[in-house]
C-alpha positions as CSV (number, residue, x, y, z in Angstrom):
1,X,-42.9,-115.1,-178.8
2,X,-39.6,-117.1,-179.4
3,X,-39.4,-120.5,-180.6
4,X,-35.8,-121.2,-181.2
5,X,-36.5,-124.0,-183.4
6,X,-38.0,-121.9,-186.1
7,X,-35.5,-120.5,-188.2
8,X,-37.2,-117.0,-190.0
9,X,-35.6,-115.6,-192.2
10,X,-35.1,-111.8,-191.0
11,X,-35.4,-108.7,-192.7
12,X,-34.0,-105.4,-191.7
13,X,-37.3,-104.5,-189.7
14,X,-37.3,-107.8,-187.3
15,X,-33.6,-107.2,-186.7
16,X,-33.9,-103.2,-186.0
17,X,-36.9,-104.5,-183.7
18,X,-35.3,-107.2,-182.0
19,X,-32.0,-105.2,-181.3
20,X,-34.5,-102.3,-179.8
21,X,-36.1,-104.7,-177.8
22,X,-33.1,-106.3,-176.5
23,X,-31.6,-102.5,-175.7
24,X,-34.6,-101.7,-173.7
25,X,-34.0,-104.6,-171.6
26,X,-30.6,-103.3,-171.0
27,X,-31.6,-100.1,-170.3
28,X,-34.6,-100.7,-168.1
29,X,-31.5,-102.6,-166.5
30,X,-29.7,-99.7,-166.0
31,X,-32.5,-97.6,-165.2
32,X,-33.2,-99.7,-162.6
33,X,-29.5,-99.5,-161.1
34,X,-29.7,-96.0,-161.4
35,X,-32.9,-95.0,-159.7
36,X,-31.6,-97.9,-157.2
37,X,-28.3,-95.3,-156.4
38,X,-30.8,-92.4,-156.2
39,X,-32.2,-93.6,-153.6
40,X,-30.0,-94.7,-151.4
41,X,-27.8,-91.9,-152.0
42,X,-30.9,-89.1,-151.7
43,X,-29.3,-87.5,-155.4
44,X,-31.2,-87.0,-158.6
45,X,-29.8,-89.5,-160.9
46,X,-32.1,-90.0,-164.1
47,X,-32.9,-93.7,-163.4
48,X,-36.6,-93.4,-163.6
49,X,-36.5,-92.4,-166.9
50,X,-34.4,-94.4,-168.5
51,X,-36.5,-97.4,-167.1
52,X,-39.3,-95.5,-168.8
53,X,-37.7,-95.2,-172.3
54,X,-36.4,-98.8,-172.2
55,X,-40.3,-100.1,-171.3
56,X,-41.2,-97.7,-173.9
57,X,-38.9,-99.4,-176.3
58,X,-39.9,-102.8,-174.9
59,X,-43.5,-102.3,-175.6
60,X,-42.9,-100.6,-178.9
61,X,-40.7,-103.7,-180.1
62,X,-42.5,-106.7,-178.5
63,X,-43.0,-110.1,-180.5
64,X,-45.2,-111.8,-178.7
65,X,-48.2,-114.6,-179.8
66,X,-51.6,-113.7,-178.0
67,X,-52.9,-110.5,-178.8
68,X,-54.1,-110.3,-175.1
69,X,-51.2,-110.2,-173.5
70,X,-49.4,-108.5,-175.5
71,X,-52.3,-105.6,-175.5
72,X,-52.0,-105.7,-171.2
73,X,-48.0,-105.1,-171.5
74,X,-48.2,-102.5,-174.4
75,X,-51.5,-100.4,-172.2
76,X,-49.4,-100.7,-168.6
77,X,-46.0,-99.3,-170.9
78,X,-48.2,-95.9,-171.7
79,X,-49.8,-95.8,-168.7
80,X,-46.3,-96.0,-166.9
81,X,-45.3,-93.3,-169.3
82,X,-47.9,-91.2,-169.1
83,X,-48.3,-91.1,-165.2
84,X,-44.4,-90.5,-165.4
85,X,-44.5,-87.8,-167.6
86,X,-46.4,-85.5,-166.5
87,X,-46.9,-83.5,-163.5
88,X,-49.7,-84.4,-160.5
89,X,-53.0,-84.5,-161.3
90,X,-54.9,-81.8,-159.3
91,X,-55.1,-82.0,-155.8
92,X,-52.5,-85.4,-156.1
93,X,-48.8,-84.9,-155.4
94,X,-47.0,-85.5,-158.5
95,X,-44.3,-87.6,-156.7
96,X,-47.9,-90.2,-155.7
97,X,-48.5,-90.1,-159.7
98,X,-44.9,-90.8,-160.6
99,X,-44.4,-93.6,-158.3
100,X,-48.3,-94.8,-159.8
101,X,-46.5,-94.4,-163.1
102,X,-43.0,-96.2,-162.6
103,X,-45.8,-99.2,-160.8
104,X,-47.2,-99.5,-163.9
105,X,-44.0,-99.5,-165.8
106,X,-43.1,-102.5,-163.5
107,X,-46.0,-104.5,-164.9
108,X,-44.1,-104.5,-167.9
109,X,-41.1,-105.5,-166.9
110,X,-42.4,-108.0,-165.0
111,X,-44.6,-109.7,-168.0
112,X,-41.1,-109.5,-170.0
113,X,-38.9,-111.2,-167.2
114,X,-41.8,-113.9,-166.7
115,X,-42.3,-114.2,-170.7
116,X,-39.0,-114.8,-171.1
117,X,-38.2,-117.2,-168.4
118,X,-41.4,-119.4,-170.0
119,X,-39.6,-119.2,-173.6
120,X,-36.0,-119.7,-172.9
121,X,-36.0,-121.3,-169.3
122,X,-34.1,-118.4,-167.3
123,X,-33.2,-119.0,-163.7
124,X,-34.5,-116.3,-161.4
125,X,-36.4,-114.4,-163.9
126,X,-39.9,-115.5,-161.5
127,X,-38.4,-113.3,-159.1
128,X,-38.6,-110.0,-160.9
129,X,-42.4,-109.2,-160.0
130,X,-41.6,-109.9,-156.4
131,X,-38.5,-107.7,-156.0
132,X,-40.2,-104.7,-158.5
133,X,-44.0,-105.3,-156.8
134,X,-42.2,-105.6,-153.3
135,X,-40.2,-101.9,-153.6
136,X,-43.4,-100.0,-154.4
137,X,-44.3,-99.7,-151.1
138,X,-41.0,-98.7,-149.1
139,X,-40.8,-96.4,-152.2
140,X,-44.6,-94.7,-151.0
141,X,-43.7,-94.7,-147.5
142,X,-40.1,-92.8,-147.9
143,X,-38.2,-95.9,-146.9
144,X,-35.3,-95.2,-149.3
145,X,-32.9,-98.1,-148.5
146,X,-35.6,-101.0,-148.4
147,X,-36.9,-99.6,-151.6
148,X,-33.3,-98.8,-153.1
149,X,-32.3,-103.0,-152.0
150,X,-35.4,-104.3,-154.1
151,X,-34.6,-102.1,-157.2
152,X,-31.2,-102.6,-157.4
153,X,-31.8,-106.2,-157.0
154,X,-34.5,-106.3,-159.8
155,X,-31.9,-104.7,-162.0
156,X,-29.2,-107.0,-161.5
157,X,-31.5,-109.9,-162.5
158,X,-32.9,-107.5,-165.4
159,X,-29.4,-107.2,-166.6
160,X,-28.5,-110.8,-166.6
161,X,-31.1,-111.0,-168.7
162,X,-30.8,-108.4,-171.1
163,X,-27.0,-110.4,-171.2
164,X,-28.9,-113.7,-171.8
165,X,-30.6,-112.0,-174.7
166,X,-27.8,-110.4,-176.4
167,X,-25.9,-114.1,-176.6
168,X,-29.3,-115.5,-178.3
169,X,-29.4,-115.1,-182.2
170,X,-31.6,-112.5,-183.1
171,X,-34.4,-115.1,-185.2
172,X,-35.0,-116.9,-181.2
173,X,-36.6,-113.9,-180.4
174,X,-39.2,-113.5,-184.0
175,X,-40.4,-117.2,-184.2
176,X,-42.8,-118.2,-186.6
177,X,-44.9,-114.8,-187.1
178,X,-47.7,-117.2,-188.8
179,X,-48.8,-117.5,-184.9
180,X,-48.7,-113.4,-184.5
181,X,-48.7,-111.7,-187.8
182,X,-51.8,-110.7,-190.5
């Protein structure tokens, strides 16, 4: 977890992580946006899954101090992904297990919008969970253009975010790895 007052020195590894950590901020962004026009417009646009490769990315690239939390964001990432990935379970309709999935793939996103609010003091960022949480059920029931408003507005506020981030020198985002790191 950042602590921009600790100046690491990085290697090639922290800065590859922190750059793919950052992009899949910006892509869950996007995704976001995207799935956001596929529903409102009733067109298959591939939003869900590039909110499911940014998490992925997210969860693979996460610097984060307690082991516990960071365990909760990395299990709900591969849950999200698996539920997305693969068809319905027997006698479930796979659209139930994908929209199961992309929940799950929220609870990431969430942590990482309320995470980073708590490190760098971020205006809005609370709001995330509510808007992601809050578009689930529309989403279940078919209501396309509730479910498309919440999205779409969890995006925006995931993509002034990911802009945030990409300002921020790369080291705010390490901080001192004694606190994290064997």
């Amino acid at each position: 977890m950042a602590d921009p007052h600790h100046h690491p020195e990085l290697d090639a590894f922290d800065r590859t992580t922190v750059t793919l950590y950052r992009a899949g901020i910006g892509a869950a962004s996007l995704g976001l946006l995207l799935h956001a026009g596929a529903l409102a417009s009733g067109r298959a646009l591939p939003g869900r899954w590039l909110v499911l490769l940014g998490v992925a990315a997210i969860a693979a690239d996460l610097h984060l101090y307690d082991k516990r939390i960071r365990w909760v964001f990395g299990a709900a990432a591969w849950t999200g992904v698996v539920l997305c990935a693969v068809p319905g379970l027997d006698g479930w309709p796979a659209t139930l297990v994908a929209d199961a999935g992309l929940g799950f793939l929220y609870v990431t996103l969430s942590g990482v919008a309320l995470k980073e609010q708590f490190c760098f003091r971020l205006p809005l960022m609370q709001a995330v969970p509510v808007l992601l949480a809050s578009s689930l059920l529309p989403l279940v029931l078919g209501a396309a253009w509730p479910a498309a408003a919440l999205t779409a507005g969890a995006g925006v506020l995931l993509g002034v975010l990911a802009v945030a981030k990409a300002r921020m020198p790369l080291h705010f985002d390490i901080g001192d790895r004694s606190r994290y790191q064997i």
